[in-house]
C-alpha positions as MATLAB code, in Angstrom:
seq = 'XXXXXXXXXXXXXXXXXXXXXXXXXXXXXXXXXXXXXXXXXXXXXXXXXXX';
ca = [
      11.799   40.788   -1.818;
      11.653   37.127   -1.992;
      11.057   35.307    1.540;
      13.579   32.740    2.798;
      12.760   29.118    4.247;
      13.960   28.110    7.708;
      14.967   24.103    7.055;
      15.576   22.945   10.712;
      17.356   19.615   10.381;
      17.513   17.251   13.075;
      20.408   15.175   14.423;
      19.610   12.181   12.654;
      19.309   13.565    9.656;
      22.296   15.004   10.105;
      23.750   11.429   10.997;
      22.627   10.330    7.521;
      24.091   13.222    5.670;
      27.704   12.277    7.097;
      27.349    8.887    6.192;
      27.745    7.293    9.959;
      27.715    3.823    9.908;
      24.399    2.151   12.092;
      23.160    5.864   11.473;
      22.682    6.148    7.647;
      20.179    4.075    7.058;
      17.598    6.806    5.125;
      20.878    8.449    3.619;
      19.650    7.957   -0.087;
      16.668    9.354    0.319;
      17.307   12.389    2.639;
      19.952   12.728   -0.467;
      17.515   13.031   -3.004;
      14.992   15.322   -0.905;
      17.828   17.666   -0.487;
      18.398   17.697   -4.058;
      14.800   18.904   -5.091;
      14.765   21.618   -1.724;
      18.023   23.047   -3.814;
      16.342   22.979   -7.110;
      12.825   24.174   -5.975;
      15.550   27.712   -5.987;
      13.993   28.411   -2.548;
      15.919   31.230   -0.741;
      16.897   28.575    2.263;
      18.736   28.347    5.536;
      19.619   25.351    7.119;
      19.671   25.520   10.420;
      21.033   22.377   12.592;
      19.357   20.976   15.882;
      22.107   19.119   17.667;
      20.468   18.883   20.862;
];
Protein backbone atom coordinates (compact mmCIF):
# COMPACT_ATOMS: atom_id res chain seq x y z
CA UNK A 1 0.00 0.00 0.00
CA UNK A 2 1.50 3.12 -1.23
CA UNK A 3 1.89 5.99 1.55
CA UNK A 4 0.26 9.39 1.01
CA UNK A 5 1.98 12.95 1.47
CA UNK A 6 0.47 15.54 3.81
CA UNK A 7 1.16 19.05 1.66
CA UNK A 8 0.20 21.70 4.33
CA UNK A 9 -0.12 24.94 2.40
CA UNK A 10 -0.02 28.15 4.01
CA UNK A 11 -2.19 31.25 3.57
CA UNK A 12 0.02 32.97 1.36
CA UNK A 13 0.47 30.47 -0.77
CA UNK A 14 -2.86 30.13 -0.97
CA UNK A 15 -3.08 34.01 -1.77
CA UNK A 16 -0.87 33.29 -4.81
CA UNK A 17 -2.82 30.37 -6.07
CA UNK A 18 -6.07 32.68 -6.34
CA UNK A 19 -4.32 35.21 -8.06
CA UNK A 20 -4.95 38.23 -5.35
CA UNK A 21 -3.66 41.26 -6.44
CA UNK A 22 -0.55 42.78 -3.87
CA UNK A 23 -0.64 38.95 -2.86
CA UNK A 24 0.56 37.04 -5.99
CA UNK A 25 3.71 37.99 -6.29
CA UNK A 26 5.49 34.16 -6.27
CA UNK A 27 2.28 32.94 -8.24
CA UNK A 28 4.41 31.57 -11.25
CA UNK A 29 6.50 29.75 -9.43
CA UNK A 30 4.30 28.18 -6.66
CA UNK A 31 2.49 27.29 -10.23
CA UNK A 32 5.16 25.39 -11.54
CA UNK A 33 6.13 23.58 -8.10
CA UNK A 34 2.63 22.40 -8.00
CA UNK A 35 2.91 21.08 -11.35
CA UNK A 36 5.96 18.70 -10.65
CA UNK A 37 4.24 17.66 -6.82
CA UNK A 38 1.26 16.38 -9.36
CA UNK A 39 3.55 14.69 -11.73
CA UNK A 40 6.04 13.21 -9.14
CA UNK A 41 2.30 10.78 -9.00
CA UNK A 42 2.67 11.15 -5.20
CA UNK A 43 -0.51 9.88 -3.40
CA UNK A 44 -1.11 13.67 -1.89
CA UNK A 45 -3.43 15.66 0.31
CA UNK A 46 -3.51 19.15 0.48
CA UNK A 47 -4.37 20.35 3.45
CA UNK A 48 -4.95 24.33 3.94
CA UNK A 49 -3.68 26.46 7.00
CA UNK A 50 -5.90 29.51 7.07
CA UNK A 51 -5.05 30.59 10.39
Amino acid sequence: MAKHTIWIIDTSVFLNILDIPGYNQKRKSIISDFKIYIKMGIPSFFLIRLF
